[in-house]
N, C-alpha and C positions, 0 to 999 in steps of 0.2 A: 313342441314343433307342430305346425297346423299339420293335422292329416288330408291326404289325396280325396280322401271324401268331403271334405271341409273344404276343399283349396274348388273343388269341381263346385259346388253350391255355390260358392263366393265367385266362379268364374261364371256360372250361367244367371247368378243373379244381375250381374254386370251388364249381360247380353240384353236380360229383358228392359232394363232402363234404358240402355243404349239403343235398342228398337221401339221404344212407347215416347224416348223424349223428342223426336220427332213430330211424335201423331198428338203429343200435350202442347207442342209449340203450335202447331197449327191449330188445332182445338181453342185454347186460349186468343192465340191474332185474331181467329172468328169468332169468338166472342166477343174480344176490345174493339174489334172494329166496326162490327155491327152495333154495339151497344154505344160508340163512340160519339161524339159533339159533331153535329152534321156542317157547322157554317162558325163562324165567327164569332168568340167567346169575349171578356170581358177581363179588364186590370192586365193581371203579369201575362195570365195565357193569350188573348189579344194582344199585347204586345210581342211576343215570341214569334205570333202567327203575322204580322207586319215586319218583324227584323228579318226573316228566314226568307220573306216572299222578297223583300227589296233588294237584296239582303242587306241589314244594317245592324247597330250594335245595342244589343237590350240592356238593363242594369244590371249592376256591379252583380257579381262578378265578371260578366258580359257574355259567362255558356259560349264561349264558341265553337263547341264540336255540336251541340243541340242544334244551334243556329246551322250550321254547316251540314248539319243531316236532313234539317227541316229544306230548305233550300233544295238541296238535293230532290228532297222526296216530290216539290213543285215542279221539278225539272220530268222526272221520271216519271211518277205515275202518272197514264195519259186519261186518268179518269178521274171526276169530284171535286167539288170545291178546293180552291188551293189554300184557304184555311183549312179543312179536313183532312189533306195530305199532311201539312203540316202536324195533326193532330195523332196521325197513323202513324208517325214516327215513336212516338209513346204506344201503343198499341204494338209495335214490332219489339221495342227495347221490352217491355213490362213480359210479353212472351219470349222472348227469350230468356227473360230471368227464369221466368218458371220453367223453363225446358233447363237449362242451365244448374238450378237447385238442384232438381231431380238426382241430374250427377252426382251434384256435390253431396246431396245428405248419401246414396250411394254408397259413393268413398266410405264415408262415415258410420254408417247404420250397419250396413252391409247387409239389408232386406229391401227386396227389389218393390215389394209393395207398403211397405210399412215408409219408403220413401216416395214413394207416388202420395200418398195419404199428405202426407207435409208439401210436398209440389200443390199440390190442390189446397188445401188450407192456404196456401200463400195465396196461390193466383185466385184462390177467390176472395178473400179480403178486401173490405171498401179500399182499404190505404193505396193498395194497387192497382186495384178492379178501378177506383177513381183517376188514379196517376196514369191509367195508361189511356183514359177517354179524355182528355184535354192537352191542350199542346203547353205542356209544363218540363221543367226539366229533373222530378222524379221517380221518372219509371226508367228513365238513362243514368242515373244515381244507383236504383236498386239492382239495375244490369252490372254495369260496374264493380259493384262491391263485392255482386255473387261469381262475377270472372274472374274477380282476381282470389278471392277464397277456392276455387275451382284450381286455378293456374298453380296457386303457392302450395295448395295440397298435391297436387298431379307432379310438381317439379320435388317434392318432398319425399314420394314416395317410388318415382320412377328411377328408372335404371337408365336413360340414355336423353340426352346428353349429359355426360361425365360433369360432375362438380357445381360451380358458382355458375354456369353455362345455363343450369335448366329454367333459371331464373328469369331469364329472358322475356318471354311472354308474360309473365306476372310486369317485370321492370315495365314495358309497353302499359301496359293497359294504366299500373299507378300512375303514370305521368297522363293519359288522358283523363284519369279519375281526378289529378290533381287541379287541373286545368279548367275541371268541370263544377267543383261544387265544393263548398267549406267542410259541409258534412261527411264527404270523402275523406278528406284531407285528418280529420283526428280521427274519424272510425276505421280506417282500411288502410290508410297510409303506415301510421305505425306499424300495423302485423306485415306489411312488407319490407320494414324496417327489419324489424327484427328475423324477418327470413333473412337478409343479406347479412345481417351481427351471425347467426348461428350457420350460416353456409361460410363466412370466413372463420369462423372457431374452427367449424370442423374439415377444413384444407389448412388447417394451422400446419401440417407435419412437412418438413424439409423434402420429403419426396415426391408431395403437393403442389408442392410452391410454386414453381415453373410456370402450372397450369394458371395458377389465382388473377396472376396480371392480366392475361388475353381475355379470360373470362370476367372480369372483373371492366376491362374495356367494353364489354359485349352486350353487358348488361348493362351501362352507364347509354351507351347510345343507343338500347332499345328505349330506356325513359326518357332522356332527353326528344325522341322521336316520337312520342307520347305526349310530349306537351310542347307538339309545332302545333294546333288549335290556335296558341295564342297569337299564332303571327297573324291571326285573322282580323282581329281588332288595331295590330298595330300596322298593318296594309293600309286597313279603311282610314285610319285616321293621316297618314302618310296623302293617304291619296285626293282625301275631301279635308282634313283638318285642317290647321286651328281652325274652332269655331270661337264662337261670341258668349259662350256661355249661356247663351238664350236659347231655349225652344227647341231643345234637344236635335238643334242641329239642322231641324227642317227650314225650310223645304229641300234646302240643299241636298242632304242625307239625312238619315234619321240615327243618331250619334247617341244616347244617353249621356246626358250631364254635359253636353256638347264643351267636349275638352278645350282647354284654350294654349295646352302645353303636354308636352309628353310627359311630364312628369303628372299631372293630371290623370292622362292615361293609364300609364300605369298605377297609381292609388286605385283605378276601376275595375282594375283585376287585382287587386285583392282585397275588395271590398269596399272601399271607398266611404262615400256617408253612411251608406246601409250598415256596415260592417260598424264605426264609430258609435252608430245610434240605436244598437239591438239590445246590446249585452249590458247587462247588470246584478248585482250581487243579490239574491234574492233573499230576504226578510222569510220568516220562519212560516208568514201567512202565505206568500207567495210561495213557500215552496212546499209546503202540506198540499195548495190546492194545485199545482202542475203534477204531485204526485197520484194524488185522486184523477186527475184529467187521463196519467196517461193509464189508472187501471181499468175506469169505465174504459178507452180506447182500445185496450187489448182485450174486454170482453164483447166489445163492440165488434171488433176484427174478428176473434176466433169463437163466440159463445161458450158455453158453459163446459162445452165437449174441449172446445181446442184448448182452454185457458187448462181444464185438470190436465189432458195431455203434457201442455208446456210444461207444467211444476212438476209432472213425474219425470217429464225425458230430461229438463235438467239438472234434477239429482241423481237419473241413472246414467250420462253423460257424464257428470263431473266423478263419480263410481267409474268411470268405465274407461277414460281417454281424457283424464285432466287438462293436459295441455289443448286438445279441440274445443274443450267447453272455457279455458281461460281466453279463445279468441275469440267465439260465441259471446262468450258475457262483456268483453272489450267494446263489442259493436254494440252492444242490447246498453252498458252504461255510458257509453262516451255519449250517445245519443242522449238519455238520461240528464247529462250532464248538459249537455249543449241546452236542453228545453228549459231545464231549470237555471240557467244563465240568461234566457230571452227576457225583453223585458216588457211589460204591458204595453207598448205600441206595437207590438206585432197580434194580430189577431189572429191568422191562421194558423198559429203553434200546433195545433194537430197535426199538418200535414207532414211536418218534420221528423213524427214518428216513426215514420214508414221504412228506416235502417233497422229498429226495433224487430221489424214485422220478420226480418231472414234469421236473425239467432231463435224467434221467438218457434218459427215456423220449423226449424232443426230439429227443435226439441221437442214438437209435436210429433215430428217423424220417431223419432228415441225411444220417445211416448209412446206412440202407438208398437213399435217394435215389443219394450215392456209388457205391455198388455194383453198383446197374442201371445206372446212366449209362456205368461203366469197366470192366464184368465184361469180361474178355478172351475171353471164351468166348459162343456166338451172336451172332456181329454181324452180325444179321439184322434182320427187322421184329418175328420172335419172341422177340428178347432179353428186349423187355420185359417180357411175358407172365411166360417163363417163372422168370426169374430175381424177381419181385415172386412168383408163386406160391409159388416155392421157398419164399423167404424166411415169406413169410404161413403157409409149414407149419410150418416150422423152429418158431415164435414159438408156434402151436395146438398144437405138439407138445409143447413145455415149457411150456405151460400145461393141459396134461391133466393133465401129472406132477404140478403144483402142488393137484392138485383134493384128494388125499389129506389135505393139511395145511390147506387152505382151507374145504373143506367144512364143517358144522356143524347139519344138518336132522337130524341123529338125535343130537342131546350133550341129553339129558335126568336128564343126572346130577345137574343142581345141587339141581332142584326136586325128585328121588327121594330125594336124601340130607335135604332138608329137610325135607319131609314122614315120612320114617321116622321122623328124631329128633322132630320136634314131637309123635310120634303118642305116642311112649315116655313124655312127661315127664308127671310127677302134675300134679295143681291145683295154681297159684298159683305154680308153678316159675320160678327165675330161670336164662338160660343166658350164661354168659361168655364169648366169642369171639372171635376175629382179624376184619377186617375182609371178610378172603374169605370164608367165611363166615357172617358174622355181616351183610352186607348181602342175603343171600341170604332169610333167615331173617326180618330185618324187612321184605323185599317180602310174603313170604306173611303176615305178622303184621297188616301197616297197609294195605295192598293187598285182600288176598283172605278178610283177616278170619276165618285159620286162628288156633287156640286165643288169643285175646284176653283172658287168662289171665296169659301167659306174657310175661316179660319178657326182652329179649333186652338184652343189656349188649355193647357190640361196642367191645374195649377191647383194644390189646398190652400181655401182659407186661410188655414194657419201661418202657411208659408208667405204669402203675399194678400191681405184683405183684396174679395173680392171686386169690392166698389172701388176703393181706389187705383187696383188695378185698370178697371175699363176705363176709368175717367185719364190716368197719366198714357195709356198706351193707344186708348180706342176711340178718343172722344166724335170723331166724326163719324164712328161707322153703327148700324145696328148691333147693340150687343144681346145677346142671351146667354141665360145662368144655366146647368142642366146639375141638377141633385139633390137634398129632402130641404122642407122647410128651415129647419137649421143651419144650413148652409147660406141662407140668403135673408136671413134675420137681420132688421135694422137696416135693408136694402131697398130703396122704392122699385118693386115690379110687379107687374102680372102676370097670372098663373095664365099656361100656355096650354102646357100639356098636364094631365093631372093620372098619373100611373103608379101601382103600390113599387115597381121597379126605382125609380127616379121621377121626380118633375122636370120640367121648364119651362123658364121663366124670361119676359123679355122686361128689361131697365128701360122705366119710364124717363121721359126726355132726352132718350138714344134716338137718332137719327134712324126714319123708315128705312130708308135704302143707303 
């Protein structure tokens, strides 16, 4: 039985996370958003920051709580570019995760600084420190996962409300986690499965029962109420759709994969071609080198201090509360698994890791707990002090180093390269481009209402050749090419613009104007 002196440490350790995760949430938002992308980015992020401003519907799976927060934050904050608002959105969710861990290793750890130590290892991390300076959708992925691990432990171990009832908030947040992301959905969905399996096991007894149906309602309409996001997409398309299947819907709206049926639509929320075209069995080559990808990553994330942490706190975690470290290791391999299913058309597989980075970051707090408790050296009343300082430098020391590739408050190349080329091209000009790009291009176009003129076609080679594209759809108008040498191989044109970013290029025998 814990003693009253035991129960008083674990009560005021409580106190002091509960009063510092505050001052870590805002700490961190002024960090992510000072350090954040000042103007209008490029590919999926440019596109996020165009659906949320217009609002319209991005690809598969179409994020519409992201989109719906982004939007929001154009409405509200009366200050900053309205790509950057959109971008703060990420900067709020990424800090709250870190305010949010805090708690949860807390619960867990039950050492008020040895869990701060793991809050900071996380929020300083490229994986997040990155995810919360671009208008992506995650650092609302890593919010999520750490709310509902937060909610399913708190309704676990709390006293009121009685039974299948406390589940409730956990049930809410799954449905918008589900709503929001694939990676959600096999990392964090199951462990709130299996909270509802072991909350009806244990109301199995006949003097239970009673309660199990109302509660059992209770929580069914807090998920279901969790995943009204989707009705976002399926309004917009009610209200602007069928499209033609061309051109993602513009200028009308801007639709992704411009539906031409509702059964369309829906394949786009749950993945649609993205979803068809990622996953594949991966060969022994492939999956040696995703394994090595993700160990440089995590010594990338935590350096040499956070990674010994991790491998101590998670064999003194699975030692200590097996069942906490079998939900830990669920999120650190389902992730695991999902990367090593990706298949070589996806290039940024890194960024995927970043569900990794919260069991990884648990177990650094564990870690660091272990290490004060047994350091063989001061065993004094100052051990504690100093070896938790030590550590809390160690952890702000490599996250200094990380600020170089983290940072983002001076990348004004996307909206420079955009504008230069828009400024070049005659009247009535058509531009054919990559999606990197070419979403760059239609924020300024549909957004900011630069040359409206100008048509931007955002199409891969591979998908549609681009010469015969301009010749069947464009033949009277100027056209130009915008992307590397390769892209326009075996195309007669002239170099226009010549930048290490992109080129463009204008087709010889296209019409001046």
């Amino acid at each position: 039985m814990m003693s009253l002196r035991s129960t008083r440490r674990m009560i005021a350790a409580d106190i002091v996370v509960l009063s510092l995760s505050p001052l870590l949430f805002l700490a961190f938002l002024l960090l992510y958003a000072w350090t954040a992308a000042p103007d209008v980015l490029s590919g999926d992020s440019a596109e996020f920051q165009l659906a949320a401003v217009l609002p319209g519907v991005p690809h598969p799976t179409t994020y519409p709580l992201a989109t719906i927060l982004g939007h929001l934050a154009t409405r509200t904050l009366p200050f900053g570019a309205l790509a950057w608002r959109v971008t703060v959105v990420s900067s709020v969710c990424a800090a709250l995760a870190v305010a949010l861990f805090a708690l949860l290793a807390q619960h867990i750890v039950r050492h008020s600084w040895a869990s701060l130590i793991g809050a900071l290892a996380l929020g300083l991390a490229p994986g997040l420190w990155n995810a919360a300076t671009i208008a992506e959708i995650y650092a609302l992925l890593a919010l999520l996962i750490v709310a509902l691990a937060l909610a399913l432990l708190q309704a676990w171990n709390g006293a009121s409300p009685p039974g299948l009832a406390r589940l409730a908030p956990a049930a809410l947040i799954a449905g918008l986690g589900l709503t929001h992301h694939g990676l959600f959905a096999i990392t964090a969905l199951p462990l709130f499965a299996a909270a509802i399996g072991a909350a009806f096991w244990r109301e199995r007894k006949p003097a239970r029962s009673r309660e199990l149906a109302p509660s059992a309602a209770w929580v069914s309409l807090a998920f279901l109420a969790g995943m009204t996001p989707w009705i976002y997409p399926l309004a917009q398309f009610a209200r602007f759709g069928p499209f033609d299947g061309m051109d993602y819907g513009l200028p009308r709206h801007y639709f992704w994969g411009a539906p031409k049926s509702w059964r369309e639509v829906i394949d786009l929320l749950t993945g649609g071609e993205v979803r068809r075209g990622i996953f594949h069995i991966p060969d022994a080559g492939s999956a040696l080198s995703t394994l090595q990808m993700v160990g440089r990553r995590l010594w990338f994330e935590f350096g040499p201090v956070g990674a010994l942490l991790g491998l101590t706190g998670s064999v003194a975690l699975l030692r200590r509360d097996v069942w906490i470290w079998r939900a830990a290791a669920w999120t650190f391999f389902t992730t695991l698994a999902y990367l090593l299913l990706l298949g070589p058309a996806v290039g940024d597989a890194p960024v995927f890791t970043l569900p990794m980075l919260l069991p990884w970051a648990l177990w650094i707090a564990v870690g660091a707990d272990v290490v004060v408790r047994q350091a063989p050296l001061l065993r004094t009343n100052w051990r504690y002090p100093v070896m938790l300082a030590l550590l809390a430098a160690l952890t702000l020391g490599w996250g200094a180093t990380r600020y170089r590739v983290s940072a983002k408050q001076h990348l004004w190349l996307y909206r420079e390269f955009a504008t230069a080329t828009l400024a070049l091209l005659p009247s009535n000009a058509v531009v054919i481009t990559h999606w990197e790009q070419g979403t760059t291009l239609l924020y300024l176009r549909f957004v900011e209402g630069i040359r409206p003129d100008v048509w931007i076609d955002v199409v891969e080679p591979g998908d549609d050749p681009w010469l015969e594209r301009a010749r069947r759809r464009y033949p009277d108008r100027p056209v130009y090419f915008v992307g590397q040498p390769e892209s326009v191989a075996d195309i007669p044109v002239d170099l226009v613009i010549d930048e290490p970013y992109a080129d463009v290029y204008r087709l010889r025998g296209s019409p001046d104007r």
